[in-house]
DOMARFI-964600 format. One record per residue: x, y, z of N, C-alpha, C, O in turn; residue in one letter. Coordinates in steps of 0.02 Angstrom, whole numbers, padded with zeros to 5 digits, always signed. Layout:
N
XYZXYZXYZXYZa ...
REM end
This chain:
173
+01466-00197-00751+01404-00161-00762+01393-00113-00703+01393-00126-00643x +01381-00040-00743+01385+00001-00667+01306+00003-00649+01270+00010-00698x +01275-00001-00591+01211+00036-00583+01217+00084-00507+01263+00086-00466x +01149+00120-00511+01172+00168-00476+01133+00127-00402+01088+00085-00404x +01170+00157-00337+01133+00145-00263+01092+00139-00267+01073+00086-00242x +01038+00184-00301+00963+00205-00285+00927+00121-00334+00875+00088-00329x +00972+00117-00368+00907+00062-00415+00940+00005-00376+00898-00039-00376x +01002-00019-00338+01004-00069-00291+00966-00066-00223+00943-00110-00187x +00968-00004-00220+00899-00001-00155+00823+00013-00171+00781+00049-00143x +00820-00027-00222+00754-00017-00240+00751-00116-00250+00702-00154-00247x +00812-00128-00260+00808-00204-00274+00786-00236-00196+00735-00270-00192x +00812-00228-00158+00824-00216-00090+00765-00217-00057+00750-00260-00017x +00723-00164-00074+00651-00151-00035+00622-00179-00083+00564-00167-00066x +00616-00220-00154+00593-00246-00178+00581-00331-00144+00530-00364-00143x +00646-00346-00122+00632-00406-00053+00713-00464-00086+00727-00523-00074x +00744-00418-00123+00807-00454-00132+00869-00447-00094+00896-00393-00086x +00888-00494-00073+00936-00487-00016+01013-00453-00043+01008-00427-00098x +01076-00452-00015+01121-00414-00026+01153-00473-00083+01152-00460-00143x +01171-00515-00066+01194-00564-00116+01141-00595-00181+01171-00627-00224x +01090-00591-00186+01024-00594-00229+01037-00536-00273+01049-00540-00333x +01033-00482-00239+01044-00409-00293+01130-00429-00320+01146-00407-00376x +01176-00465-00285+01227-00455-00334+01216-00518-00383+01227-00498-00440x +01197-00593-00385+01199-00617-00423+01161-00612-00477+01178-00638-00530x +01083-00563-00467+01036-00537-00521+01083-00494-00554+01077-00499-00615x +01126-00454-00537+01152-00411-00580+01209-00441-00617+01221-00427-00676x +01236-00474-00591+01298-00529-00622+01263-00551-00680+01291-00545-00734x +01197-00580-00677+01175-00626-00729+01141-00585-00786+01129-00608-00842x +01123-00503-00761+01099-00484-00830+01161-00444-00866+01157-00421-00923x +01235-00436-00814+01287-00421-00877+01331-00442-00883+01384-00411-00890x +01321-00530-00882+01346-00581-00910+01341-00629-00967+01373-00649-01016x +01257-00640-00919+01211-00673-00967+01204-00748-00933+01214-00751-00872x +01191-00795-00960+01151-00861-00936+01242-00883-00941+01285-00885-00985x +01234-00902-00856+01296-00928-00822+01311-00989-00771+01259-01011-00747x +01358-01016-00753+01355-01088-00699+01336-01028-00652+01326-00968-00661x +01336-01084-00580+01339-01074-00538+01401-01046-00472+01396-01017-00418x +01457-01074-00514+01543-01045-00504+01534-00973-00509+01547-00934-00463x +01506-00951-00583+01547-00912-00620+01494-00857-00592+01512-00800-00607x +01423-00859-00550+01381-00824-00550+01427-00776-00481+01438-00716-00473x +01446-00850-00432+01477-00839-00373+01545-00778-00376+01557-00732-00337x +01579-00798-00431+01648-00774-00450+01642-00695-00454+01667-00651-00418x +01590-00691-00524+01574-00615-00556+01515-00586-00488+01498-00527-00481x +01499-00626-00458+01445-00568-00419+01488-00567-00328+01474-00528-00283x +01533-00614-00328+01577-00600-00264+01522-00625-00212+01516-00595-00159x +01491-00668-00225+01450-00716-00169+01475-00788-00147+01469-00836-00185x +01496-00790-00102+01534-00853-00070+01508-00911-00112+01449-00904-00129x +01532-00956-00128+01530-01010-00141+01477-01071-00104+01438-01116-00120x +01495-01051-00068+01446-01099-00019+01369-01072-00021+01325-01115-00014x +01353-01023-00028+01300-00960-00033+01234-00957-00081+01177-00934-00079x +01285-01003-00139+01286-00965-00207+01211-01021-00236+01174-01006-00282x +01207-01065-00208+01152-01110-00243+01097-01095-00179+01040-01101-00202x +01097-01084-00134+01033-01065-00101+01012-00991-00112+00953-00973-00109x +01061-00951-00125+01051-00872-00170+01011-00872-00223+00961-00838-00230x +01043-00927-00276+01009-00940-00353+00952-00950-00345+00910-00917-00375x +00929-01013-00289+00886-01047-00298+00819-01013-00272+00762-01033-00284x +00833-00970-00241+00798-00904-00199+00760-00852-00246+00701-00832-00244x +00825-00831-00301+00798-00789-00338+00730-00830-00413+00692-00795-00446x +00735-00887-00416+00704-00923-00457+00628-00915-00408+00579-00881-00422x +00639-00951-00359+00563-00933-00329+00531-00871-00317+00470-00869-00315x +00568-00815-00307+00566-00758-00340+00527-00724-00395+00486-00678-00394x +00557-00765-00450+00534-00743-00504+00595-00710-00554+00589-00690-00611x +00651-00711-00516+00709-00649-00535+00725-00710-00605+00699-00713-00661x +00764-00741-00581+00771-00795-00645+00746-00857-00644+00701-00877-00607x +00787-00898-00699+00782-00956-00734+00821-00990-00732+00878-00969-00746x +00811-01064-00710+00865-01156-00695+00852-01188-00768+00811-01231-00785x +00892-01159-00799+00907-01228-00844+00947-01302-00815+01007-01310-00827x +00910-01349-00781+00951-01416-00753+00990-01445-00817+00973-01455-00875x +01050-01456-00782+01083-01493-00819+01164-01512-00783+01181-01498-00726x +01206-01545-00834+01282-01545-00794+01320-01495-00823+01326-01517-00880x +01349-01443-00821+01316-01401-00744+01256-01355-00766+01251-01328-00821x +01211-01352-00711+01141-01312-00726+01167-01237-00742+01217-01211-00717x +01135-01217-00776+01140-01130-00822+01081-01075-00794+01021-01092-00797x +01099-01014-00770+01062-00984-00735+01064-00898-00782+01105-00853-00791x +00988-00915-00802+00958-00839-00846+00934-00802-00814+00900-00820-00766x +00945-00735-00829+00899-00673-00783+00841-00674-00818+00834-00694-00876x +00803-00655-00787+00715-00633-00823+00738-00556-00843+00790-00524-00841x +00689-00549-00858+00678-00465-00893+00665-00444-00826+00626-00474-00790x +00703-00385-00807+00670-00345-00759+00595-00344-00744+00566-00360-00692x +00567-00319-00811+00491-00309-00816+00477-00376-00798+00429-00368-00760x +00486-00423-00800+00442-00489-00793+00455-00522-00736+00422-00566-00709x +00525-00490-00711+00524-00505-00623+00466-00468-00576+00427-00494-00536x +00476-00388-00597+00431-00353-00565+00372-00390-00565+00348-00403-00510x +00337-00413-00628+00284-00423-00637+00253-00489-00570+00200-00501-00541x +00308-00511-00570+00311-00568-00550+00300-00548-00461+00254-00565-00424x +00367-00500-00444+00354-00460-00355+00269-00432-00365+00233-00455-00321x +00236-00390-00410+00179-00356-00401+00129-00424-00404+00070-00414-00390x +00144-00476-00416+00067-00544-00411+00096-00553-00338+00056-00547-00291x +00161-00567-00324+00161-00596-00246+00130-00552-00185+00095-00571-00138x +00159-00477-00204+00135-00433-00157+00045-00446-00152+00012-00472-00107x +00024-00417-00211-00058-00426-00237-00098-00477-00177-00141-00472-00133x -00046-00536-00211-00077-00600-00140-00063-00600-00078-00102-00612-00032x -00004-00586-00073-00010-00582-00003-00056-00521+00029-00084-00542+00080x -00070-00464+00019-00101-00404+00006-00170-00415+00020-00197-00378+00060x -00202-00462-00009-00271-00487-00007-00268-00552+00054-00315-00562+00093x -00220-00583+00054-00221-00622+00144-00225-00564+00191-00277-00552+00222x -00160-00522+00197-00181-00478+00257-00204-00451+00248-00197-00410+00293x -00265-00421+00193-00322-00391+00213-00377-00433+00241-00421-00420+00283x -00363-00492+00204-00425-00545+00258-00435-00560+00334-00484-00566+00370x -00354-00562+00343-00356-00574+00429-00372-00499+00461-00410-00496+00509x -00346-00449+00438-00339-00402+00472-00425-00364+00464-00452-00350+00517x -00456-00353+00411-00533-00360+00422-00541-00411+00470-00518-00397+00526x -00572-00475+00462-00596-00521+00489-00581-00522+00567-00624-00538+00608x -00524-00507+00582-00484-00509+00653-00482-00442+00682-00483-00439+00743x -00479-00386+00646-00459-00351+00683-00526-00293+00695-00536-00262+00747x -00567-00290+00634-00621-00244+00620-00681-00278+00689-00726-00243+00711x -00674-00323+00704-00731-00335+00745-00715-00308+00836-00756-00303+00882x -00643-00297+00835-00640-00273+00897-00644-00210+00886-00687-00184+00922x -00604-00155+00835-00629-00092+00833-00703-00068+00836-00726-00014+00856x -00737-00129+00808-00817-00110+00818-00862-00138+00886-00923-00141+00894x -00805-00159+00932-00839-00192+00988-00832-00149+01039-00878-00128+01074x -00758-00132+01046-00723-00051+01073-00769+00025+01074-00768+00072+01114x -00820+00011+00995-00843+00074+00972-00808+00117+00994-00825+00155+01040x -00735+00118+00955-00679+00164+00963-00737+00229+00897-00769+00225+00844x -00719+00274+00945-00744+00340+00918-00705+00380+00870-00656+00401+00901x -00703+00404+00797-00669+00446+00766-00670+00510+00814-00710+00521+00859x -00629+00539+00797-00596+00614+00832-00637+00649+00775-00626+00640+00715x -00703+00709+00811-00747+00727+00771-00701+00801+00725-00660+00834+00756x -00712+00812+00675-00671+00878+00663-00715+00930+00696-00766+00915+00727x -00695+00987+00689-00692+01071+00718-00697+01099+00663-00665+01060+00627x -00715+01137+00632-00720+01181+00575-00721+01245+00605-00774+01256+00635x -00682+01287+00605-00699+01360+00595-00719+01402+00531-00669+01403+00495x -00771+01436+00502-00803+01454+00452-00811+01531+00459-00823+01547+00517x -00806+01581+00416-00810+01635+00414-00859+01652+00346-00846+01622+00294x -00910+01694+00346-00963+01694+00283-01018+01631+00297-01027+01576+00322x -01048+01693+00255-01138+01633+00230-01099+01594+00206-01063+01563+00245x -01092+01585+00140-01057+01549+00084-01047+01507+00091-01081+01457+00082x -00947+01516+00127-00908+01448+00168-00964+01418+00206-00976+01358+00200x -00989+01447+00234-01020+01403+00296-01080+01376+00281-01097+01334+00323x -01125+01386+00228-01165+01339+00186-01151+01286+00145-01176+01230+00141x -01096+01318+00108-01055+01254+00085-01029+01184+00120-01033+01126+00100x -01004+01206+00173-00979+01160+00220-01053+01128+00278-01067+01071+00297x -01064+01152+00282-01138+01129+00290-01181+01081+00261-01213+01044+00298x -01186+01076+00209-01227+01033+00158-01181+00983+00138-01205+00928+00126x -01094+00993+00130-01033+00959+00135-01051+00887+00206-01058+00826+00205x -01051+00924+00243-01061+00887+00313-01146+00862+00294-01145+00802+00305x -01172+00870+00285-01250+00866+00298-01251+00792+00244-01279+00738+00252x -01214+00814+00198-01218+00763+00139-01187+00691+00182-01212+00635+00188x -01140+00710+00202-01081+00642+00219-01100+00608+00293-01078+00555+00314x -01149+00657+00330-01148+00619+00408-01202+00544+00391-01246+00533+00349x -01168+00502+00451-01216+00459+00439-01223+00430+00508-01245+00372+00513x -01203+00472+00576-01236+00435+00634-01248+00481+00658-01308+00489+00663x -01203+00541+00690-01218+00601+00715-01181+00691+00683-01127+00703+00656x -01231+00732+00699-01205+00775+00671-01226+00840+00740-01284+00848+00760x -01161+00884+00770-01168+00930+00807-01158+00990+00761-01126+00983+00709x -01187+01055+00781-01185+01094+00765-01174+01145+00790-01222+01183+00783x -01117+01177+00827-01127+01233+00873-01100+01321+00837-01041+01331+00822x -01153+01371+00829-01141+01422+00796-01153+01479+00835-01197+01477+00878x -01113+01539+00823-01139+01615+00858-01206+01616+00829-01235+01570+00800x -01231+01695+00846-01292+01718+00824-01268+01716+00703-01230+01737+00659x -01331+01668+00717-01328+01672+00643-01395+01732+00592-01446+01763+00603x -01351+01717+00537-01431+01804+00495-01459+01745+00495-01442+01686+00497x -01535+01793+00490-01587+01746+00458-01595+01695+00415-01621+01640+00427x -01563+01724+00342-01556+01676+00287-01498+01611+00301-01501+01554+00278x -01467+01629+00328-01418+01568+00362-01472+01499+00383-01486+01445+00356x -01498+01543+00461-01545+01511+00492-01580+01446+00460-01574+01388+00480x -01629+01478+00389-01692+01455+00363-01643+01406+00320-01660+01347+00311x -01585+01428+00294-01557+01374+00250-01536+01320+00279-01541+01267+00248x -01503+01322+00354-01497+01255+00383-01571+01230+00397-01602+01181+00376x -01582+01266+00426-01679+01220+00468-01696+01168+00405-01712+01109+00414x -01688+01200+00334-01730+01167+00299-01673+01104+00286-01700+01048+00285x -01596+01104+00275-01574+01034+00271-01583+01008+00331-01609+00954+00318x -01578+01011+00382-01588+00999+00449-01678+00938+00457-01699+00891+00491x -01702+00985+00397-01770+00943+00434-01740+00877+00359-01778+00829+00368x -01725+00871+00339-01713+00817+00285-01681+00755+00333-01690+00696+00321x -01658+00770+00365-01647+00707+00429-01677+00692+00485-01659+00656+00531x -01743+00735+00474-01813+00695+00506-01818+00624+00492-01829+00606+00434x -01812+00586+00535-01854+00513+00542-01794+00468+00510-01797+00406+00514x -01750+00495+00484-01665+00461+00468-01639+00428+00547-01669+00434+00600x -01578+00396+00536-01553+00352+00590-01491+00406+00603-01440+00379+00625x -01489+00467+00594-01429+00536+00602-01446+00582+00657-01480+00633+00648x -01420+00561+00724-01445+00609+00789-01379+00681+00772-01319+00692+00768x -01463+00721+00765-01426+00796+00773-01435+00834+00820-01492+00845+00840x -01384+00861+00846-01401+00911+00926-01373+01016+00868-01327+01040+00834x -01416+01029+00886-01405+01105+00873-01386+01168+00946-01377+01228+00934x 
REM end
């Protein structure tokens, strides 16, 4: 069975090892096989070959029929994947637990500062737009530093400007 590099290196970063990707592939173009014969057709040592199998079952990749001698089925691709996307999922939701829980309380103890952006703006327009953009989204501080602005500029900030009267949003102009 030929497949191409790219879908064995996808097996690969999927979390199957070099001998795992050959006996998964042995077994889906063979079919439900010993443990010899998995070793034989996929060129995985012998000695290898039942902690390989037994690897890909916890996996999810295949299936142990026990018996004398035990018989080893591939899953459906789709139902392996299915199987890598619940493990990832969980593990996914642990390290988001520790890494919130553990790590979010020193970034907020640090009061590590975002790097504020710079906007350069040219026009009323842009620069009203982006204005009320920013005006909408701040929520601790907002600077504002501008050349001589027209009038109508002026009156259109003052008036969002006063909308964060008595708000918890320190603005310096």
């Amino acid at each position: 069975m030929s497949i191409s590099d790219h879908a064995k290196r996808i097996l690969r970063e999927l979390g199957l090892t070099e001998y795992e990707t050959r006996a998964y592939l042995s077994l889906l173009g063979k079919g439900a096989t010993t443990a010899s014969q998995v070793s034989e057709y996929a060129n995985v040592p012998y000695s290898k070959i039942y902690e390989t199998l037994n690897s890909l079952e916890r996996k999810g990749w295949i299936e142990i029929k026990r018996g004398r001698p035990s018989r080893y089925y591939p899953k459906s691709p789709s139902e392996a994947l299915n199987a890598v996307r619940l493990r990832l999922e969980d593990s996914l939701k642990s390290w988001e637990q520790t890494v919130v829980s553990e790590l979010q309380p020193l970034y907020e103890k640090r009061e590590i500062r975002e790097k504020p952006d710079i906007w350069i703006l040219r026009g009323e327009f842009n620069t009203l737009a982006k204005l009320r953009e920013m005006l909408s989204k701040a929520k601790v501080e907002l600077m504002i530093a501008a050349p001589t602005l027209t009038e109508a500029l002026v009156e259109a900030v003052a008036s969002m400007l006063i909308s964060f009267k008595g708000s918890e949003v320190k603005t310096h102009c």
